[in-house]
C-alpha positions in Angstrom: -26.3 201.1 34.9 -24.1 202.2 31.9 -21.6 200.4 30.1 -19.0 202.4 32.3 -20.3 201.1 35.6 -22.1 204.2 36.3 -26.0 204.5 37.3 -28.7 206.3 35.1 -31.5 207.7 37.1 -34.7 207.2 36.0 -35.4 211.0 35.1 -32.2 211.6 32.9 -32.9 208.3 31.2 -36.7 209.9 30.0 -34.6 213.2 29.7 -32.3 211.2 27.3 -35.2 209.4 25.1 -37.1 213.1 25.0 -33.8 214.7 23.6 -32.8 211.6 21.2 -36.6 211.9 20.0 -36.6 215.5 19.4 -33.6 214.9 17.6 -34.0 211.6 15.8 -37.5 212.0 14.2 -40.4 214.6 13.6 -44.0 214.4 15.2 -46.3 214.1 12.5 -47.2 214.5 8.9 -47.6 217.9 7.9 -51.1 219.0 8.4 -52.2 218.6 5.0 -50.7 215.2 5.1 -52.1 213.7 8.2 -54.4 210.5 8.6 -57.0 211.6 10.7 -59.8 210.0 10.2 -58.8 206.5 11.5 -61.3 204.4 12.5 -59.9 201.3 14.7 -61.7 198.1 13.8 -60.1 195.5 16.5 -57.1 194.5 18.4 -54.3 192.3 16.8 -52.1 191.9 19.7 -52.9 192.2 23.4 -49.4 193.0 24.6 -47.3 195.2 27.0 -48.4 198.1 23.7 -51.3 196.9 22.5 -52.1 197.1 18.4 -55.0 197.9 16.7 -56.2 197.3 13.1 -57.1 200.7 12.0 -58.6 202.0 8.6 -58.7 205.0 6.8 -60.9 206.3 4.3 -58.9 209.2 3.2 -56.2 206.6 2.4 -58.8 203.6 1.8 -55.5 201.5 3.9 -55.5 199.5 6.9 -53.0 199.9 9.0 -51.3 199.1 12.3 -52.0 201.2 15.3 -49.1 201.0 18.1 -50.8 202.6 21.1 -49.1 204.3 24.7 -51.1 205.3 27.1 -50.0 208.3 29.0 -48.7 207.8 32.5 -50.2 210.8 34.5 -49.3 213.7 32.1 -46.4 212.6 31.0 -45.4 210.4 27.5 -45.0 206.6 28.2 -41.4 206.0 28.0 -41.9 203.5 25.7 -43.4 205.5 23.0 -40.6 208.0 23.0 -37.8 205.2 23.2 -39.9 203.0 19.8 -40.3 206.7 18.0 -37.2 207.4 17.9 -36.4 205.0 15.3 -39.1 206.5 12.9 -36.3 207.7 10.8 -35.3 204.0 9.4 -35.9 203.4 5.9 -35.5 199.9 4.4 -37.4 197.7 2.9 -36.8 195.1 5.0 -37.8 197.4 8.1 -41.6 197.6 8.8 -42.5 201.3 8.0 -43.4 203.8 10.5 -46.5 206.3 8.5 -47.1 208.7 11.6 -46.3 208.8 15.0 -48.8 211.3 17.1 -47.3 212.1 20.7 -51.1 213.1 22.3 -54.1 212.2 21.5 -57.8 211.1 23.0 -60.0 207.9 21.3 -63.4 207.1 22.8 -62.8 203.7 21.3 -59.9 203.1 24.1 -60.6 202.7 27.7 -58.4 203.5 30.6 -56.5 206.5 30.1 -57.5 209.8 28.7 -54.5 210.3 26.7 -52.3 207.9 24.0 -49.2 208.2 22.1 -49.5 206.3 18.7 -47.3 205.0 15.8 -49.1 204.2 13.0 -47.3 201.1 11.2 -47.0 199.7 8.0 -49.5 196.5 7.7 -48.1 193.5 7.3 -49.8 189.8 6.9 -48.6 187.6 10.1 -45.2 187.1 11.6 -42.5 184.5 11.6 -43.9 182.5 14.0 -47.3 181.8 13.0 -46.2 181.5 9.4 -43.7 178.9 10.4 -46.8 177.6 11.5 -47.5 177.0 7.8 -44.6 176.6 5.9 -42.0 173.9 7.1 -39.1 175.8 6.3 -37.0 173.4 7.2 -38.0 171.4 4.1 -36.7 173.9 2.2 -33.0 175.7 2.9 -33.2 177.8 -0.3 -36.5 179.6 1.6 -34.6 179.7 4.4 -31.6 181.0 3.0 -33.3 183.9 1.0 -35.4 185.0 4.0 -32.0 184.8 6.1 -30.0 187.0 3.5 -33.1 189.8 3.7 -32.9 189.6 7.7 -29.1 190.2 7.2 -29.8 193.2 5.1 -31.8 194.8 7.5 -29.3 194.4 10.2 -26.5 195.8 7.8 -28.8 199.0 7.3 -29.6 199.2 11.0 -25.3 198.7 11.9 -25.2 201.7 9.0 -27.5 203.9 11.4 -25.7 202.9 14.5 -28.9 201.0 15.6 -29.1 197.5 17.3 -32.0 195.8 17.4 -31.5 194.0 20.9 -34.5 191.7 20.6 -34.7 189.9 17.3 -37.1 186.8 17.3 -39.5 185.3 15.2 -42.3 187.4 16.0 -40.5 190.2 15.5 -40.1 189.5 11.8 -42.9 190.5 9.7 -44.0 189.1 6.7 -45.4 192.0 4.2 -47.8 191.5 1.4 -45.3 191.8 -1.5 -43.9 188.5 0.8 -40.5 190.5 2.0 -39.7 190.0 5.5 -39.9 193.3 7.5 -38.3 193.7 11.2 -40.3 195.4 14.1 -40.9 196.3 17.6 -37.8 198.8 18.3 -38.9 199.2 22.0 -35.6 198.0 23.5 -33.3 198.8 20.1 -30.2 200.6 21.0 -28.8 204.2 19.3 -25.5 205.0 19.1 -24.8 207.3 22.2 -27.4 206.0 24.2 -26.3 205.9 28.2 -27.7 202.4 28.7 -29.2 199.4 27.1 -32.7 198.5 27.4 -34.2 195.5 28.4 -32.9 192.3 28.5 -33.9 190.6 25.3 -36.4 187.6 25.0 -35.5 184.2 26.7 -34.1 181.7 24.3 -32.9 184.4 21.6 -31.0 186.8 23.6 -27.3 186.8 23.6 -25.3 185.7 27.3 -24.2 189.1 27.6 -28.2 190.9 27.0 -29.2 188.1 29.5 -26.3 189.3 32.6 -27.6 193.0 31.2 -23.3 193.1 30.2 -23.8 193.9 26.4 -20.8 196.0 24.9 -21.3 195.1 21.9 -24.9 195.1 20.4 -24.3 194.1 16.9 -22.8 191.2 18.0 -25.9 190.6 20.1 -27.7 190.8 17.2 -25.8 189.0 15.2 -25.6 186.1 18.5 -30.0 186.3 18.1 -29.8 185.7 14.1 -28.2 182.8 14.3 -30.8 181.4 16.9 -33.4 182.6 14.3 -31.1 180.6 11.6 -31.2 177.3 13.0 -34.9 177.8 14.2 -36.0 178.0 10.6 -33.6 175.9 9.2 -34.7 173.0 12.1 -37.7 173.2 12.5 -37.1 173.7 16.9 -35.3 176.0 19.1 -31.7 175.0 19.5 -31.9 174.9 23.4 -33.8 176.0 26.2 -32.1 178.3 28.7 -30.9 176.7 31.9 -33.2 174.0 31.4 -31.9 170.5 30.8 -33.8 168.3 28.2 -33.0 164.5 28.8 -30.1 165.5 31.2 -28.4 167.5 28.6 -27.9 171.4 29.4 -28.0 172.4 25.3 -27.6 176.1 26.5 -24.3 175.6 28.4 -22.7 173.2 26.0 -23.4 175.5 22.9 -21.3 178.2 25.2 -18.8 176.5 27.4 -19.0 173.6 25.0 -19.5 173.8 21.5 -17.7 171.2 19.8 -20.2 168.8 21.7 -23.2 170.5 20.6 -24.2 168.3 17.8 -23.7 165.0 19.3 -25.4 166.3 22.3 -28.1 167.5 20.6 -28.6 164.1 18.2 -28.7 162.5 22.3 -31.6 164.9 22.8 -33.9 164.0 19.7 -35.3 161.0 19.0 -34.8 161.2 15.5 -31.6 162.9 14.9 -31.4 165.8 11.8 -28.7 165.9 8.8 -27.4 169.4 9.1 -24.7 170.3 6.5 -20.9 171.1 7.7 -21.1 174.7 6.4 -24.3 175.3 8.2 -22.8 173.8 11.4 -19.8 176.1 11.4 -22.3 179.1 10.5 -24.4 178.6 12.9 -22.0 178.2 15.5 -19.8 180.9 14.5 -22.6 183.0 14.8 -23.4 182.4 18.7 -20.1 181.7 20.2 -20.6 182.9 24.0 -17.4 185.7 23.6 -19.3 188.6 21.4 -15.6 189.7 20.3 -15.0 186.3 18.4 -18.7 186.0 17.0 -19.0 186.1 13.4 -20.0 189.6 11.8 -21.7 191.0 9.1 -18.7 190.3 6.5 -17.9 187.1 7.6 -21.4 186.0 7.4 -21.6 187.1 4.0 -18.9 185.1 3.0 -19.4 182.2 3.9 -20.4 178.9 2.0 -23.3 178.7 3.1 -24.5 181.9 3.0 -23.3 181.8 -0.7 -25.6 179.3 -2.1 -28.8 179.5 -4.2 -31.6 181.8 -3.1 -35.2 182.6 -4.7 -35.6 185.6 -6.8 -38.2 188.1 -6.3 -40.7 185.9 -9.2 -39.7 182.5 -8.0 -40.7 184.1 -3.9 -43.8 185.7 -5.0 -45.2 182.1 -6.5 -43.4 179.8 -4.1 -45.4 182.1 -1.4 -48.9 182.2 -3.2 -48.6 178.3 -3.7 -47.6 178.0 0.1 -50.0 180.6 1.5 -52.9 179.5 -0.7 -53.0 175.8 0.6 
């Protein structure tokens, strides 16, 4: 169902992503160009389209292989939906090196014929490099990987692109330690009849969850600030719909908020010292009405945006210190 009320069929929705591919981004590298000698050493992630760490000696590079197996004869859907958004340049977007729309591997099992984005490589994600790094010991990290996330949402608002599932492991972390955001298999394009998906539990916006969203910036904007108080906590602000010690976080942050923060010092048994101008960021940021949520500018201003980050020299060696431990 559009945002109008009216249904999409199946058929003109793979209709739509063929057209906006066609459109949006070219096939390959030109002949000359293309990396075709890749030889695909192991999977990295075992998901819904799996990835594969693949090498080339041509390039002497590993990358990362995004692979879509056929359905029948026909393209996955998700490959031409993800392709589409080839065309984004940023470097604090993950970068797209080829995308191949048919092609056969011995090496994968299954299906005769794949789709395939080859991907910039980055070293781990969010989440398992929260894993090593308490940022919540250290806001100035926080702050400074929060001001490149915000960058890359800026560029993607520039390009009439919305993101639509933003999470922690969907944030990259590349080996010149900039944070790169990925996975575009439910972003949005300006013009597009419908919105995909319905976000990732937790993150999501209200309105991605009751698949309502007229706005997806604000979406965006409403799954930043969840990935703001993650880092900056240490925990996931609430669960969704599920009470912890009798207090429903999720509704009180929406129907609620100015009880959030006592509600939430009721919740944990050592209650955290968070700072006014982070409180009325964060909360700014996911109020439950998408037309009142804070936006790009707004966030920019603010005070606590506005405080001390890390340069590039004082990241690099506050990373190799942290990484290296």
């Amino acid at each position: 169902m559009n945002q109008s009320g009216k249904v999409v069929s199946q058929g003109s929705s793979y209709l739509t992503l063929s057209q906006s591919f066609s459109t949006a981004c070219s096939l390959s590298l030109p002949e000359e160009n293309r990396i075709d000698d890749l030889e695909i050493i192991g999977e990295m992630s075992n998901s819904k389209f799996p990835i594969f760490l693949a090498f080339s000696a041509k390039t002497q590079k590993e990358y990362a292989m995004k692979v879509f197996k056929y359905q029948g004869d026909r393209i996955n859907p998700g490959f031409l939906q993800e392709a589409r958004f080839s065309f984004l340049n940023h470097h604090n977007i993950i970068s797209t090196i080829e995308i191949v729309e048919k092609h056969s591997r011995e090496e994968l099992e299954d299906s005769k014929y794949y789709s395939y984005i080859l991907l910039e490589l980055a070293l781990c994600d969010f989440y398992d490099l929260s894993t090593v790094i308490n940022f919540s010991k250290d806001e100035k990290l926080v702050r400074t990987y929060f001001h490149q996330l915000i960058e890359a949402l800026e560029y993607l608002n520039s390009k009439g692109v919305s993101h639509l599932d933003l999470k922690l492991e969907n944030l990259l972390l590349s080996d010149t330690y900039d944070l790169k955001l990925c996975d575009f298999d439910l972003s949005y394009l300006k013009g597009d009849p419908i919105i995909q998906g319905k976000g990732t539990e937790h993150y999501r916006a209200p309105e991605v969850r009751d698949g309502c969203c007229k706005y997806p910036l604000a979406a965006d904007i409403y799954s930043a600030g969840i990935i703001l108080f993650i880092l900056q906590a240490g925990y996931i602000p609430y669960l969704e719909n599920k009470p912890v010690k009798g207090f429903d976080l999720y509704e009180i942050l929406l129907e609620r908020p100015e009880r959030f923060w006592d509600s939430l010092d009721q919740v944990r048994e050592k209650p955290q010292e968070f700072s006014a101008d982070f409180r009325t960021l964060f909360l700014e940021m996911v109020r439950k009405d998408p037309t009142k949520r804070a936006t790009l500018e707004s966030i920019k201003g603010s005070e606590w945006y506005n405080k001390p980050i890390y340069n590039k020299d004082e990241l690099t060696r506050l990373m190799n210190i942290s990484l290296k431990q």
